[in-house]
N, C-alpha and C positions, 0 to 999 in steps of 0.2 A: 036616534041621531047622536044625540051624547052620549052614550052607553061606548059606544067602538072610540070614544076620543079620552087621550091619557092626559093628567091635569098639566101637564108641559104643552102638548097641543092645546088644550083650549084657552089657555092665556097667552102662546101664540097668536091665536085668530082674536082674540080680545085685542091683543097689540096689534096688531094687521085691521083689524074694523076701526081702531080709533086714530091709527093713520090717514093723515087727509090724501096722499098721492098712491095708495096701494087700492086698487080695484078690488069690487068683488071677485071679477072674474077670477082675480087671480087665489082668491080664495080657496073659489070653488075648482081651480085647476091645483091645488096644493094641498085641501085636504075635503074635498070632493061635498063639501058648503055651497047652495044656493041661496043669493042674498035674501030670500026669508029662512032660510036654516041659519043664518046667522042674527037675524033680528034674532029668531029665535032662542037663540044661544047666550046671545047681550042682553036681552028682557032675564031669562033664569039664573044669570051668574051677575050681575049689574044689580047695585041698590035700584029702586025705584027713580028716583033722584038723578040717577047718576044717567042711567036707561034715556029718561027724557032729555037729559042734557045732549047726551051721544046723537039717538034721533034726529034730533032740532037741529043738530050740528051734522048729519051726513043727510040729512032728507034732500036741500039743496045743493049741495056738490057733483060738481059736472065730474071730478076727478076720480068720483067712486065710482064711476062707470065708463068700462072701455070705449062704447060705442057716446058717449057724449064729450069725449075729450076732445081738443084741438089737436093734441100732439101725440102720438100715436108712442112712442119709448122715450126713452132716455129721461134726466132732469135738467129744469132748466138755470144756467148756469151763466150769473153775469160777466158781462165782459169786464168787470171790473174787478173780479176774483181775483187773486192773487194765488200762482200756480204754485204748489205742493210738492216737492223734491224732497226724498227721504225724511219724511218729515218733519223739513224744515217751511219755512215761508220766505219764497224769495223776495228780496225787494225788486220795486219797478226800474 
């Protein structure tokens, strides 16, 4: 499984598992990971420590899996945000 992935992809998928709103799926649709090929992958490249932290912190999230989310794309985005024009911030 590790062997075909170059150290640029696999601290990609490090940064993409410790993402709270990126799915496995999407993972596994980007570099062809199923979510125990990536536990996998977080246990061999992750302190021990660090591993358990991750774990505890994606066991329960609905957002690490497609089919348990509420919202199906996008992010959600208050109404109270203040809209973004050339990289300015407009006032209200």
């Amino acid at each position: 499984m590790k062997n075909h992935l170059s150290d640029v992809q696999i601290d990609r998928i490090i940064e993409m598992a410790w993402e709270d709103r990126t799915p496995f799926e999407a993972i596994e649709y980007q570099f062809g990971l199923t979510e125990q090929n990536v536990i996998e992958l977080m246990r061999s490249e992750l302190k021990r420590s660090s591993f358990k932290m991750w774990r505890k912190r994606v066991q329960g999230r609905t957002t690490k899996h497609l089919k348990k989310r509420a919202f199906r794309k996008g992010t959600f985005k208050s109404s109270l945000q203040r809209i973004i024009t050339h990289n300015k911030i407009s006032k209200k």
